[in-house]
N, C-alpha and C positions, 0 to 999 in steps of 0.2 A: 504493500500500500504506500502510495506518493504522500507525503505531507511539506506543506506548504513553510517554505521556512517563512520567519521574520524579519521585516528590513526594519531597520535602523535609521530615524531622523535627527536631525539636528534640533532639539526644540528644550526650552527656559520655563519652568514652572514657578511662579509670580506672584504674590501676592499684591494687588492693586485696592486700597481702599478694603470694605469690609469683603472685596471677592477674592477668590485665585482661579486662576487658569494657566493653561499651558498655552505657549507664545512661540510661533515657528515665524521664520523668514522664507513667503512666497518662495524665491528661489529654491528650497531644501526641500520643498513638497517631494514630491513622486509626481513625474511631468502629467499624470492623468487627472492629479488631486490639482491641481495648479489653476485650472479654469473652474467655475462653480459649476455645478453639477450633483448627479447619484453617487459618483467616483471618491469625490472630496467628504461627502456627507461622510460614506461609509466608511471614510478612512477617520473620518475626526470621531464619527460616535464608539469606532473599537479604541482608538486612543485612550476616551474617556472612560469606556467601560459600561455603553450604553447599545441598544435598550438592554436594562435589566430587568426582568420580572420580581426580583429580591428585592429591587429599591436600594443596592447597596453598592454598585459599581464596583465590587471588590475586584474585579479582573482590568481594572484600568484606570485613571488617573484623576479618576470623578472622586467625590467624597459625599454621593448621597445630597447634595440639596442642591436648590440654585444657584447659590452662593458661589459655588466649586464645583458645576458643571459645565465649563466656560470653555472657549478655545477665542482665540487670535491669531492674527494674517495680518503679517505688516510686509511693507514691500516700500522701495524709495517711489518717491510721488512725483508724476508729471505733471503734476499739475502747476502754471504758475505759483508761485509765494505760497507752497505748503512743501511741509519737508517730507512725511511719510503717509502714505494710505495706508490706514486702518479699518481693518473687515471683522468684525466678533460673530459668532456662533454660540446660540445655547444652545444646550445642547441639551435633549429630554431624555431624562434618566431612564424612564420605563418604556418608554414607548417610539420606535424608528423613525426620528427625525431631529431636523438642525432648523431652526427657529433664524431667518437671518434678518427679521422682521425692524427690528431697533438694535441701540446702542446700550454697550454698557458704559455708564458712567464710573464706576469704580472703578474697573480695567482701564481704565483712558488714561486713570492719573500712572500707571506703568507704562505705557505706550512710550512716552517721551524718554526715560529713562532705557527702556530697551534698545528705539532706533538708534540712540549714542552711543552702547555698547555693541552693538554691533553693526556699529560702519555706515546705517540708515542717512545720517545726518552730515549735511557737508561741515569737516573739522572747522575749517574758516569760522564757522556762527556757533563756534562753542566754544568757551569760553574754558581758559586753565583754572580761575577761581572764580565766585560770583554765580550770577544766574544764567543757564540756557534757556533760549527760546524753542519751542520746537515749538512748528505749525504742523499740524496733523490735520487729514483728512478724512472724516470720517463718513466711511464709504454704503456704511449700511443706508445711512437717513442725507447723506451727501449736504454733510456742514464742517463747519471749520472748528477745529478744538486749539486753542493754544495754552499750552503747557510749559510753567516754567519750573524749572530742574535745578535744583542748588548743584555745584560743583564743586569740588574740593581738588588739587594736586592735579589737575585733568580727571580724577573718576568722578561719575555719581556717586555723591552724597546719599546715602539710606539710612545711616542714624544720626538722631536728634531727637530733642525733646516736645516735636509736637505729638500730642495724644489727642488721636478719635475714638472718640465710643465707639465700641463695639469691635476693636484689636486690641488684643491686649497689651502690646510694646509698644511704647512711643518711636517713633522714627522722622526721618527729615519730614517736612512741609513740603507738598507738591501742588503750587495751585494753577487752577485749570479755569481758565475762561470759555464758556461753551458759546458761540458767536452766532448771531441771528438765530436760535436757537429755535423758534415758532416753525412748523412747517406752515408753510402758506404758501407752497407749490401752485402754481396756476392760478393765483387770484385768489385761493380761498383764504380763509379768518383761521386764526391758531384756535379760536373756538369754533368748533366746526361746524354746530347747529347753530349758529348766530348770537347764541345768547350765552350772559355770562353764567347764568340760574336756568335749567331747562327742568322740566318733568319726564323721568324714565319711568316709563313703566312698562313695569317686568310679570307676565302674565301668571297668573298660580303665588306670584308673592308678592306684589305690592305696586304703589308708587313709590318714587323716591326724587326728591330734589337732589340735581347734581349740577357740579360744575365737569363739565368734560371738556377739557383742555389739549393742543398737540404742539407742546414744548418740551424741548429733552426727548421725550418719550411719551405718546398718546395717555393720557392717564383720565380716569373717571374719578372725579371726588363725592361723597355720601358725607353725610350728618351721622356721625356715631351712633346718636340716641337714635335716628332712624331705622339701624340693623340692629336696637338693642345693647347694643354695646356704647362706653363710657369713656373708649380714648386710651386705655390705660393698660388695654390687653396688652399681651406675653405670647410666645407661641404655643405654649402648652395651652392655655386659653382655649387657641382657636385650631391648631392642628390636629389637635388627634379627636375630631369631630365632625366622621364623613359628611352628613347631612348636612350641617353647616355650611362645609367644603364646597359640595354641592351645588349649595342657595349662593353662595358667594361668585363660584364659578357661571353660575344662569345669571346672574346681575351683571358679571362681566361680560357676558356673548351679547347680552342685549347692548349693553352701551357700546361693545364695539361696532356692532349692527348701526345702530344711531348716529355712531362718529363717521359711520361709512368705511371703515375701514375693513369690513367683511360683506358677504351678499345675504350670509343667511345666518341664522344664529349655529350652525352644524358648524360652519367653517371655524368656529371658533376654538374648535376641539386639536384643527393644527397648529393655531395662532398663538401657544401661550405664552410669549413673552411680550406681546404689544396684544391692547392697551393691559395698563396696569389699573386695577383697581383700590381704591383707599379711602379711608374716613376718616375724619376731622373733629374734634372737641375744641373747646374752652382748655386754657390751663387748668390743670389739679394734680394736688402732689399724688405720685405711684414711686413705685420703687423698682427700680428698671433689673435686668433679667443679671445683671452683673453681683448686685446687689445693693446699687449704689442708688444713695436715695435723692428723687430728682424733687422741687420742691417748683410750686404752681409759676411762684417769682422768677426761677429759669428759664421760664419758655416763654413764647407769645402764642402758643397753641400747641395739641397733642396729634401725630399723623400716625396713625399705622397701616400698611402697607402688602398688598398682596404680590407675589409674584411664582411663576409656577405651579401654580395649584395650593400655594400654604402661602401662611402668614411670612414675612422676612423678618430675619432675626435682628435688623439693623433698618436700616433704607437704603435701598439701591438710588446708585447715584443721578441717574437720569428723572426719575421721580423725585429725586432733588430737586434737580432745578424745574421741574414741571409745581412743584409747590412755592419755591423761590417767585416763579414767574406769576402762578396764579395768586400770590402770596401779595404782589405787588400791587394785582391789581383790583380797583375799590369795587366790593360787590360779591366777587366769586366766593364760594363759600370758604376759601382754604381764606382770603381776606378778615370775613367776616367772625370767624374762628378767632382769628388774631386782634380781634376787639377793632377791625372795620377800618376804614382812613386810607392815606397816602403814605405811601414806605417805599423801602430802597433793600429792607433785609427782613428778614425772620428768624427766630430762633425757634424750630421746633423738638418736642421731646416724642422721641421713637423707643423701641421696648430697649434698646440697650442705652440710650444713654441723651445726648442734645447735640445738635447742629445747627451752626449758623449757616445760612445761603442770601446772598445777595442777587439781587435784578432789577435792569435799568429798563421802564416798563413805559411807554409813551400813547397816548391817542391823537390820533390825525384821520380826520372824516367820518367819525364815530368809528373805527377802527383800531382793537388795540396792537401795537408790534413792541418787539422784546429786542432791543440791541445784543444784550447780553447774560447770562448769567456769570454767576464765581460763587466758587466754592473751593474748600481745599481738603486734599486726601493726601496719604501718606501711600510708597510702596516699595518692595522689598523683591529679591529675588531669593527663591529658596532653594531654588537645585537648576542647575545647567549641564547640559550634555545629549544624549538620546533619549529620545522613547522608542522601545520596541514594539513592535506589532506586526502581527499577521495583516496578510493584505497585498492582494494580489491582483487589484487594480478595480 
């Protein structure tokens, strides 16, 4: 009997913000995985160790949540005034497919840090000590990310004393400007149904006031007290309660239906990483999953956050800046949450811990647009060299 050896990649396992993935250089693919495709899917989901029916990706590089079922494609950028094109993959743990629908924001803040080490970035515009610029292109939602990178000696910088909830190690400061961030392809509005407040309703469970935004990352915003919930949940809370699960996932097929971004609420079953769904409170002290006690005065509002089919143990960073944005502006509920007005920042509390995001949020023709968001993450490289895997094209 013939058995199929294993080739050998060149690929960098990362931790970016509260995700990790594993990071290949276009070039080092396997020439069939190089253009998008069945070929590339199948080669990233054995990578990661997906589908698995266990939910445990034990035979590959995944770690079991969204968080760490990630992959990256980075490649040097033709495009004028960007240095790297950036492509991410989630990748579904249980089930045969690569999600290439939006961006991850946590990953992003790694992006700049890898194209330098390896050669991505022309030397000229990096700097021996100080800050690098990288302009990255990100190729899923085709916007611009700029990333600046502390430098030390000529290497990246990765420890320092900035700490985000929800990693345990402090490491350097990487902050990441996400640029024109609203999708408003073709003329449309970053709110997609026109309005900032619309009425969803989702047959068999209800109505719901939402704001449904497409900044960062298509996201659906809810009233906490409208699913019942206080703002204050934890993932035990909310994950190990299929039914729940369930009602959570039919609220997001509807909104993504409504945002337009699917045809029929079925499609949504391939879709699960775009839109994100999430709900909004008032401040109130809780005590976040770390154990560290967050007090009402910290915040200017409470988000928590679905992604993948379960609650996030953090916030994903793209739904960052999608509360950032809607965050700015007066009316939408994630504003209104934040005790209402004109702002420039938020500080919201998620189950591990608080985050500030910033966004320059302007109206012109009753029309809102988003110049920019910022936010800042931290990220690390935890192992470099190959991944093995069967796989034979």
């Amino acid at each position: 009997m013939a058995h199929a050896p294993q080739i050998r990649i060149p690929a960098t396992y990362m931790r970016g913000g509260t995700s990790k993935g594993v990071f290949f250089v276009l070039e080092d693919l396997p020439e069939v995985a190089r253009v998008p495709g069945p070929a590339r899917d199948r080669l990233l989901m054995r990578v990661i160790g997906s589908p698995d029916p266990y939910g445990k990706q034990t035979d590959g590089m995944g770690a079991a949540t969204s968080s760490t079922s990630k992959t990256v494609i980075l490649s040097r950028s033709t495009r004028p005034d960007h240095d790297v094109d950036y492509l991410f993959g989630q990748v579904s743990i249980d089930k045969p497919f690569v999600d290439w629908s939006g961006n991850c924001g946590n990953l992003s803040a790694a992006v700049g840090p890898f194209a330098i080490r390896n050669g991505l970035v022309d030397p000229a515009r990096v700097p021996r000590d100080g800050m690098a610029v990288v302009r990255i292109w990100q190729a899923n939602i085709g916007k611009t990310i700029i990333s600046h990178v502390p430098m030390t000696a000529g290497e990246v910088q990765e420890t320092g004393d900035f700490e985000l909830d929800g990693v345990t190690f402090p490491a350097a400061e990487v902050q990441l400007e996400f640029m024109d961030p609203a999708d408003d392809a073709d003329g449309g509005s970053m709110f997609p149904t026109g309005q900032l407040v619309d009425m969803l309703e989702v047959p068999g469970i209800g109505r719901f006031e939402a704001t449904m935004i497409n900044s960062g990352i298509p996201t659906i915003f809810l009233k906490a007290e409208a699913l019942g919930f206080t703002g204050t949940e934890l993932q035990d809370d909310i994950n190990g309660d299929p039914a729940l699960l369930a009602k959570l996932e039919t609220i997001r097929a509807h909104g993504a239906l409504r945002m337009g971004l699917i045809k029929s609420v079925e499609e949504a079953a391939g879709r699960q990483h775009t839109p994100k769904l999430a709900w909004v409170a008032a401040p109130k002290d809780y005590t976040a999953s770390s154990g560290k006690k967050i007090g009402a005065d910290d915040v200017d509002l409470l988000v928590r956050a679905m992604s993948m089919g379960k609650l996030h143990h953090a916030m994903m960073g793209t739904a960052s800046v999608a509360i950032a944005t809607a965050g700015c502006v007066p009316g939408t509920l994630v504003n209104l949450a934040a005790g209402g007005g004109e702002r420039e920042a938020v500080r919201f509390g998620h189950p591990s811990g608080t985050l500030r995001v910033g966004s320059k949020a302007q109206q012109a023709d009753g029309q809102w647009t988003v110049t920019k968001a910022i936010m800042s993450r931290s990220a690390r490289v935890l192992m470099q060299g190959w991944v093995h895997v069967p796989f034979s094209g």
